[in-house]
N, C-alpha and C positions, 0 to 999 in steps of 0.2 A: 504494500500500500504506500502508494506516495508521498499523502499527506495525512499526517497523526495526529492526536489531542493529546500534549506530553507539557500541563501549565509547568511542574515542576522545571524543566528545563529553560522556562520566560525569566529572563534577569530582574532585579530590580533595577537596576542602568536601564533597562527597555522600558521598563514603564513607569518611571520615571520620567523620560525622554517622552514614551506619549502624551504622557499628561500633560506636560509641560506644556508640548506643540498644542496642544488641543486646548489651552486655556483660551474662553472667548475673548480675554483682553488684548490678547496676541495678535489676532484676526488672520490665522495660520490655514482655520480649518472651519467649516461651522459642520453639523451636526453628525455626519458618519463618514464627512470626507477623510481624507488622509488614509496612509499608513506610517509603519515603521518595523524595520526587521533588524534581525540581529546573526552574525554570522556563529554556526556553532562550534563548527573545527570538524567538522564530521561528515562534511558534505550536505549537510541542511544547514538551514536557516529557522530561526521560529519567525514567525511576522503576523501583523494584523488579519485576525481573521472579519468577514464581512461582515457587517452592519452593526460591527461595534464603532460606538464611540471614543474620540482618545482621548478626549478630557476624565470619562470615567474607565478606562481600560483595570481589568484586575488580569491575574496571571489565566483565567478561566477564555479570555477574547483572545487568543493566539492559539494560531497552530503550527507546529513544526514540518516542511517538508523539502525533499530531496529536490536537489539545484538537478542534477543529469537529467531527470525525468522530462523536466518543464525546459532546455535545451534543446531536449529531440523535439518536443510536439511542436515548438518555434523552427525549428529546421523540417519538420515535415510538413511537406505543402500540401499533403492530403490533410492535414490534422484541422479541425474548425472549433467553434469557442465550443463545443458540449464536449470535445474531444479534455481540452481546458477545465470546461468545469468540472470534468470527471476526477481528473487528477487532485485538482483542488480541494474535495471533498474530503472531511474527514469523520464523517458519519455523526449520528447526534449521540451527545452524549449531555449528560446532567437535564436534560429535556429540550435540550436544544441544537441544533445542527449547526456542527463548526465548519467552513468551510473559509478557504484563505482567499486574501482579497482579491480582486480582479485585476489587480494592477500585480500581483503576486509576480509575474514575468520580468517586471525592472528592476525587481528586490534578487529573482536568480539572474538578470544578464551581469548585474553588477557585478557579482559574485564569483560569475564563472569568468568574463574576461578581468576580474584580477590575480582569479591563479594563475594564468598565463604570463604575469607582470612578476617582476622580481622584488620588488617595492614590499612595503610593509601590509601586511592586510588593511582593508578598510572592512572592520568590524560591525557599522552600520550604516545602515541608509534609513532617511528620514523622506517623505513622499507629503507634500501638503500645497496646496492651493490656496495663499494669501493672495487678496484682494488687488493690490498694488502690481504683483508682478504677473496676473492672471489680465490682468487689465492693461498690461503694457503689452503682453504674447496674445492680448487679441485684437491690438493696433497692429497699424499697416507698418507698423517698423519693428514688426515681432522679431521677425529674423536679423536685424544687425544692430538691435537694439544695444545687447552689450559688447559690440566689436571692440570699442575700446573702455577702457576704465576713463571713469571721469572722478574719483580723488583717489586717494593713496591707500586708502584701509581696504578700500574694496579689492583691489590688486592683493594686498598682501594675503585675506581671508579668502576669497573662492576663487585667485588665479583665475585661468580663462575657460569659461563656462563653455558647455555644449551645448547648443539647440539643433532640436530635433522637432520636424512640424506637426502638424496634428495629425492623431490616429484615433480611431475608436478606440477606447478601454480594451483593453482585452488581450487578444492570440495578435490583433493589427496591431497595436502597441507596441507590443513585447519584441515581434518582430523586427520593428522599425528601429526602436527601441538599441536593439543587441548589435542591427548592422550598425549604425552610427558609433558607439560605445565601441564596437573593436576597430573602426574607422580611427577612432579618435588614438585611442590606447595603440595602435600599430604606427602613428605620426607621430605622438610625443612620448610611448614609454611608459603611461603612465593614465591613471584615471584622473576625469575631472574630476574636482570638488564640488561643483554646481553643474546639475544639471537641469537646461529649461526647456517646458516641454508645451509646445505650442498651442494656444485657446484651452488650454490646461491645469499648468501649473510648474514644480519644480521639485528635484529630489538635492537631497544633500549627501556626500557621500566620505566618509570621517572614520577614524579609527577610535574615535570614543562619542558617548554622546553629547558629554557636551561642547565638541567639535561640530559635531553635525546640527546642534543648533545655534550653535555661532556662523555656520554656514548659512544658514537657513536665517536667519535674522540680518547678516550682514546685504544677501541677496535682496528682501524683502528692502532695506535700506537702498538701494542701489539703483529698484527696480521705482521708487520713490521720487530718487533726486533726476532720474531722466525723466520722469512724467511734469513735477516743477519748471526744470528745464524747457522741455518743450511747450510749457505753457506760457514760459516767458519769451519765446523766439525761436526755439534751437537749442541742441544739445552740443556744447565746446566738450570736447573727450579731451584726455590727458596726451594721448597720440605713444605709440609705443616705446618710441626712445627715448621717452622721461621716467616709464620707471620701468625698460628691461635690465635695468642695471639692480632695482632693488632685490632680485632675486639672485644678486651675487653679493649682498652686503651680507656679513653676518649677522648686525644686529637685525636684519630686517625679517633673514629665514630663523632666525630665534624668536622671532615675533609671530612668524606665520606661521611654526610649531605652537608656540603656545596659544595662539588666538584658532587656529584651523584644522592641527594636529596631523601639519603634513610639511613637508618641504620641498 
């Protein structure tokens, strides 16, 4: 079976992290959006199962399941989303039927193109739909909207983001999803920290959690000061050669370790 109901195995870091994302003050997520998964070491992942909410997540709204599985059904192009929902299931238990989330396929592509990476795991991905950068990816400047960084912190915390255009939820998603993510990871070596995903929303992707919502906060900021921007004229970006240099200062990848939990 693919995917299991194993709450024992949900960290307190995981949900902590959701709840966090899911606090309405946040305006991260509102009512059953979102998820968040957590890598195990074992070839799963636990992550949000569906129509939980993350403001009130307990270890009972997760379920754990296998990265390989959800790989092939994304590489078979016979496979369709009931082929998806199948795996996803994890039968009902406590009276209720757990199955993992629908977006479940971004939580394994992540996963599976950074064992391919030599780099440090990135431990979790955080998946949430604030208002500001969901409202930027469904302007007409979705796609170059963060071409360049426009102040200095944003560079240092989610380095250079991926967008990826809109898909249905689902098996299209995942898909789209996985090609773009080993696009990116076979050009630099390395996973984004921000990923934006177009009339959608955005994941964070961090080796602790609270990296990944400093990612996810710093974006949400980002995706802020270009909407201001453009309401004042135009968006002046920093342009590349002002701060390709900070990612060779020490103190600055000392910063971007401790602010993003990456270098």
């Amino acid at each position: 079976m693919t995917t299991t109901w194993h709450p024992d195995l949900v960290s307190d870091e995981l949900i902590a992290l959701s709840r966090s994302l899911g606090d309405p003050a946040k305006d991260l997520v509102i009512l059953a959006e979102g998820n968040t998964s957590e890598l195990l070491g074992d070839g799963r992942i636990a992550v949000k199962a569906s129509g939980a909410y993350l403001s009130e997540t307990t270890r009972a709204d997760f379920v754990v399941t296998e990265i390989e599985p959800l790989i092939a059904v994304m590489e078979d192009e016979r496979a369709d989303q009931e082929d998806l929902t199948a795996l996803l299931d994890a039968g009902v238990h406590d009276g209720a039927r757990r199955r993992g989330s629908i977006e479940t396929l971004v939580h394994a592509a992540v996963q599976s193109v950074q064992a391919g990476l030599s780099e440090q795991p990135a431990a979790f991905v955080a998946h949430t739909h604030p208002t500001p950068v969901v409202g930027l990816l469904a302007s007409v400047h979705a796609a170059t909207a963060f071409d360049e960084w426009v102040y200095s912190d944003e560079a240092i915390v989610i380095g250079t983001p991926l967008f990826v255009p809109y898909a249905a939820p689902g098996i299209d998603l995942g898909r789209l999803f996985l090609a773009r993510l080993r696009s990116y990871a076979d050009e630099r070596g390395a996973l984004p920290s921000a990923v934006l995903l177009g009339n959608h929303g955005m994941l964070a992707i961090a080796d602790s959690a609270r990296a990944a919502e400093a990612i996810t906060l710093m974006t949400v900021k980002g995706a802020r000061v270009r909407i201001d921007a453009l309401s004042a004229g135009g968006v002046q970006g920093l342009g590349g050669d002002t701060v390709s240099h900070y990612f060779e200062r020490t103190d600055m990848i000392e910063r971007r370790r401790n602010l993003a939990g990456t270098t």
